[in-house]
N, C-alpha and C positions, 0 to 999 in steps of 0.2 A: 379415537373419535375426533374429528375434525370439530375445533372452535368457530363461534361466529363472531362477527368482528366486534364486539360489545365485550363479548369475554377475553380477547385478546389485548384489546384497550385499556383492560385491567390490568391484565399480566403484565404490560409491559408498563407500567403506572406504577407495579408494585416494583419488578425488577429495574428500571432506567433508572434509581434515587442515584445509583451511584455514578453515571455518566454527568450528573451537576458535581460531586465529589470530586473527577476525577480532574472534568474543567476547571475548574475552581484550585487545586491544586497545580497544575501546570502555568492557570492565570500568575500566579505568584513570580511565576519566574520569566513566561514569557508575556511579552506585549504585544497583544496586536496580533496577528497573523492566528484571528481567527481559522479563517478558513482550512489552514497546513492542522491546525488542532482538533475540529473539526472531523477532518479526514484522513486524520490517524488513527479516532477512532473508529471511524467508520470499518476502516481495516483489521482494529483489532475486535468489533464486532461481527464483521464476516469474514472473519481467518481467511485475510487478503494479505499478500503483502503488499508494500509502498513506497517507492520509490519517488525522493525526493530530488528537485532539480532545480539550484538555482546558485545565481552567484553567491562568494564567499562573502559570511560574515550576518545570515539574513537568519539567524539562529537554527537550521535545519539541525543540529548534529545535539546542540542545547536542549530542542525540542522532543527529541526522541529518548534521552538521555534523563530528561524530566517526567517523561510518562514511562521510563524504567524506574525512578525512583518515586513514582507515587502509587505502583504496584507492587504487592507482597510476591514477587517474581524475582527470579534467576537473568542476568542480563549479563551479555558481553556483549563489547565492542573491539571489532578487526577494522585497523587500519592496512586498507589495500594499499601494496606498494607495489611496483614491478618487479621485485625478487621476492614475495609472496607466494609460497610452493601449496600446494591442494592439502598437503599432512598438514600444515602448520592451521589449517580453515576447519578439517570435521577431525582429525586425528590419524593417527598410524600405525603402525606393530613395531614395540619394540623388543630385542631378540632380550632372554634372560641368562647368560652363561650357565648361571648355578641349575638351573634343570634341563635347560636348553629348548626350551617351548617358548613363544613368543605373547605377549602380552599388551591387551589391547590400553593405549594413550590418547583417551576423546581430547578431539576438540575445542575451544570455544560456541561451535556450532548447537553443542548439544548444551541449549540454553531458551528459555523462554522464550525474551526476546534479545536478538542477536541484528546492532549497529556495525552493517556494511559501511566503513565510512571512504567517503572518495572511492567509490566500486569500482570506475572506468578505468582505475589507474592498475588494477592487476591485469594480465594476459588472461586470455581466453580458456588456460587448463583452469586457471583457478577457480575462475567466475564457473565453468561449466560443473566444479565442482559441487555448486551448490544448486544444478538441477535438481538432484534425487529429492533433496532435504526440501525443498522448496516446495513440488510437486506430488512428495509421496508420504512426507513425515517420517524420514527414516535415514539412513546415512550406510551404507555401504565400507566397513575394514577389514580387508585381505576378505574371505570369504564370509563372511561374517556379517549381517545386514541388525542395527540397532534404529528400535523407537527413540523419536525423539520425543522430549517434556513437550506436554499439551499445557495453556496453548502456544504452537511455537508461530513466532512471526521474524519476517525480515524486514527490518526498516533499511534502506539504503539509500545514501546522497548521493550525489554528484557535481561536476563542475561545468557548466556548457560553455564556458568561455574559455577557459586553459584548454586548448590542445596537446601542446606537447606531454609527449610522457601517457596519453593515455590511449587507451584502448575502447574502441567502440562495443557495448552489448553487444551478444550473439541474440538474433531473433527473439530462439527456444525462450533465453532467460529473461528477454523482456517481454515474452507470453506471458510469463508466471507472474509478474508483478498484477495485482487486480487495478490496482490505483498509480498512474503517474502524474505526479504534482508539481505545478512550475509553479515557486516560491519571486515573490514578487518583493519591492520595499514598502517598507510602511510608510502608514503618511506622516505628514506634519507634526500633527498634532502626538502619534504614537511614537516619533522617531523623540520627541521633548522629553517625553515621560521615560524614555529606555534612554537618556541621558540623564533626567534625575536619578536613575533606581538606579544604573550600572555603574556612572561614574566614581567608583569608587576602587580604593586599595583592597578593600575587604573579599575575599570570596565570601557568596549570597551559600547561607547553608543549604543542604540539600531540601528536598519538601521530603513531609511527611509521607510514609505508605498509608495509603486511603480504600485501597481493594484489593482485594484478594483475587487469583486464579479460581479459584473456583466460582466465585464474583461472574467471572467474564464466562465461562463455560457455561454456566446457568442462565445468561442473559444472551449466550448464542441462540440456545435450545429454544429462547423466547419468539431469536428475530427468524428462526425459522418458522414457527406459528404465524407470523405477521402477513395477513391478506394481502393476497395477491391477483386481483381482477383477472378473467381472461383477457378480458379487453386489453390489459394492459400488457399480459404476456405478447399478446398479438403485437403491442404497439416498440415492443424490444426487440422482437423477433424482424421485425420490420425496419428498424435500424439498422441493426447487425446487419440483413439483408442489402438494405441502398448502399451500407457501402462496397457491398462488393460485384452488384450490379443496379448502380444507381438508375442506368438507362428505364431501365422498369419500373419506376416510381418519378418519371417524368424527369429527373435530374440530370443535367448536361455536364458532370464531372465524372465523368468515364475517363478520359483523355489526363485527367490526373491524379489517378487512383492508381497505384502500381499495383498494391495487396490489399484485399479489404481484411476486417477483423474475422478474427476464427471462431469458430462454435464455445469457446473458452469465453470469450469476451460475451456470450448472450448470458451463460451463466452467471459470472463476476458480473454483470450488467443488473439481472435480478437481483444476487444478493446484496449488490452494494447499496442498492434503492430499499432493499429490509432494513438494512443496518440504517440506510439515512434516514429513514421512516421512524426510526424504536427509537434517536438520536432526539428525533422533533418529540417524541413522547405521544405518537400515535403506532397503533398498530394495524395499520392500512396503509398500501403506497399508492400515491397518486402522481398522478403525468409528472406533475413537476418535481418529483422524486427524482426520474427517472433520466430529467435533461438536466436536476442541476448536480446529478452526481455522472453523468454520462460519457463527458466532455474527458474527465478524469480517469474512467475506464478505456474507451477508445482513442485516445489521441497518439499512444504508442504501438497502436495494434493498424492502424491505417498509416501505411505506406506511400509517400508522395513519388512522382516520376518526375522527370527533368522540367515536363511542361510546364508541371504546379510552380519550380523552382524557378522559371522562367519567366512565370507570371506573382510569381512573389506568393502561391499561396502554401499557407501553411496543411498537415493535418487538422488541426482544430479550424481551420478556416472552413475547409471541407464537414468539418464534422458538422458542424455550428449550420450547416447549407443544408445539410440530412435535418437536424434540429425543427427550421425553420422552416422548411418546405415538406416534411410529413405531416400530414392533419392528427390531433392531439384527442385520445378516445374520451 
């Protein structure tokens, strides 16, 4: 039986305590960069993965790393390199002389949550190796297909300004990211503070674990209940739509649109406005749900052509033009 939006508003009042828990813990160690915290967990409440983008040093790797250690969870972290082979990422069969049957050797992969660090720097067998796991919750050895631990999520960084040495994403695997985040610096006032608190010889201990997996499983179950307007369906549906025939909704960025976003991205598009929604500690999404986690959903999924690069504009430029020029229900 379907809730109304009074009873949900409950539920998620009763289940969110631990989303202040969880901030509050990662606060400890990181400064500032709301937003990247934020929208991590957005991810790890709509079993999204996320993919973080931005120059070294702006704590991407710290960040992920700190909300592994303030969950009661399984965590590995793979440093992608260029001789990084696919066994070494989910695992492989190794042969046993003494009976002569072969024996299966997981992964890293097969972990809660699993730090892609510097992604771009593997080839493309590796990266595509974590299609399956990514898209299906499972992992594929010699004949063999295993679950992986719920809930499992990919956090992964990258570098946009090092070229050398790496490897640009295949499409497919930056479909499957629900969230891409460009990690920006902090200000003034935050870069002072992460000079008083870091400055130092000491490593800062770990944080404490604050929630449990089953924590987060039970607080998915919730952002699934969280109202969802028609209206508003319409008004996502309608996004995902201008970009990939803007002409129809009066926009003149045709000409630099190569790919619009995929039926994938309407999806991730709803639930990541649940997850932002159950975040604010409401159980209802509204417009602005919708634009101010949007930007994060589609900016990898919209394709620019030569023209936009010609004219200097970016995806997000484009997207932000869809934003602004669709009427808000």
């Amino acid at each position: 039986m379907a809730l109304d939006v009074r009873e949900i508003g409950i539920l998620v009042e009763q289940h969110s305590q631990f989303v202040h828990n969880l901030m509050g813990a990662m606060e400890q160690v990181i400064v500032g960069q709301q937003y990247m915290l934020e929208r991590l967990l957005v991810g790890l409440l709509a079993n999204g993965h996320v993919l973080l983008e931005g120059v070294p040093g702006l704590a991407k790797t710290r960040a992920v790393t700190t909300l592994a250690q303030a969950l009661h969870a399984d965590f590995q972290r793979v440093q992608f390199t260029p001789d990084l082979l696919p066994a070494d990422l989910i695992g492989t069969l190794i042969y046993q002389p003494q009976s002569g049957d072969f024996r299966v050797r997981k992964g890293p992969v097969f972990a809660n949550i699993v730090l892609a660090d510097e992604i771009n720097r593997a080839p493309a067998k590796v990266q595509s190796a974590l299609l399956e796991s990514m898209q299906e919750g499972q992992v594929t050895i010699g004949e063999e297909s295993f679950e992986l631990p719920q809930p499992f999520l990919v956090l992964a960084t990258q570098n946009p300004i090092e070229q050398e040495g790496t490897y640009p994403l295949p499409e497919a695997q930056v479909d499957r990211f629900m969230l891409k985040l460009k990690i920006t610096y902090p200000s003034r006032e935050e870069e002072l503070e992460i000079l008083e608190r870091m400055a130092q010889t000491q490593t800062q201990a770990p944080v404490e674990a604050v929630v449990s997996t089953d924590d987060i499983l039970q607080a998915r179950r919730v952002v699934d209940e969280i109202y969802l307007d028609d209206k508003i369906k319409q008004y996502i549906v309608d996004i995902v739509y201008a970009t990939r025939t803007p002409h129809d909704y009066g926009l003149n960025i045709g000409p630099h649109i190569d790919c619009g976003a995929s039926p994938r991205a309407t999806i991730y598009l709803a639930l990541a406005a649940k997850a932002y929604a159950f975040v604010q500690g409401r159980g209802y999404v509204t417009p602005q749900d919708v634009k101010s986690i949007g930007i994060d959903v589609l900016r990898h999924r919209v394709l620019t052509t030569y023209e936009a690069e010609a004219a200097e504009l970016t995806s997000e430029d484009l997207v932000q033009q869809i934003f602004d020029h669709l009427p808000v229900p």
